[in-house]
N, C-alpha and C positions, 0 to 999 in steps of 0.2 A: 365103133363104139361111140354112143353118144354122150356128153357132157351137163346134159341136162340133167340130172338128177343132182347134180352140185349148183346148177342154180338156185339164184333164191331173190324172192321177189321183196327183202328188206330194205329200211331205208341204214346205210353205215352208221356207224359212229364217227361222231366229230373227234374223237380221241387222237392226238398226234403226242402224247405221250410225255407230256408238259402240265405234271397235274403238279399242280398247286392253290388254294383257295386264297383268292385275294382279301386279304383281311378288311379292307372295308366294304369293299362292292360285295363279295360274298360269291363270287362267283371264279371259277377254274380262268388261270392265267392261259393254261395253252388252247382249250377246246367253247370257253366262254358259255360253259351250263351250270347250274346251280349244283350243289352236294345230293340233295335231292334229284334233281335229274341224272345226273350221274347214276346216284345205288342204282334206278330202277329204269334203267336206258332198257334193259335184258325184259323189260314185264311191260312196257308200254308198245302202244299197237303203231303200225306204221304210220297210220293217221298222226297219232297223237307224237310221234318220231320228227315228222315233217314240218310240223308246227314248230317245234322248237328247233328247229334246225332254220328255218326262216326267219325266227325272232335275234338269229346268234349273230348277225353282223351287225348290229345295233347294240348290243351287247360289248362287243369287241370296241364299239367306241367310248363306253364309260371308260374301257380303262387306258385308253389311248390317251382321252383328256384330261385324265388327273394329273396332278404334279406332285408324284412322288417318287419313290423307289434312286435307282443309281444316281438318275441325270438329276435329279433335284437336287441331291446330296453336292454332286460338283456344282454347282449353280452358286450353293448356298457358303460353299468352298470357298470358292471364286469370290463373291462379295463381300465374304468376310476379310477375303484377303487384302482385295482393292481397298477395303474401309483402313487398314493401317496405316 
């Protein structure tokens, strides 16, 4: 029995289940696609799948190099604390 009828010639999803929308970039913390790419990942063609899946490690550096979230918080901790 062959397996081929379970193939399929789509591009994945970047989804690893880490949804969250980064409030200022605007874009998902775990998989780094807009809200909009996300709803309509299921209605775009693989073409138009590959594209955005090549644009996403560039994407994953906006939010690498902000200075916000936990570590900022201990940063800003830490400085406050040294200033006493």
């Amino acid at each position: 029995m062959s397996d081929d009828i379970w193939r399929r010639d789509e591009v994945e999803s970047p989804c690893v289940k880490l949804c969250m929308l980064h409030p200022e970039a605007q874009i998902c913390v775990g998989c780094y696609r807009t809200g909009a790419e996300i709803a309509g990942w299921s209605l775009f063609t693989p073409e138009e799948r590959r594209q955005i899946m090549e644009g996403l490690p560039a994407r994953s550096a906006q939010l690498t190099s902000r200075h916000g979230g936990r570590a900022a918080r201990r940063r800003s901790r830490r400085t406050a604390r040294s200033a006493e």
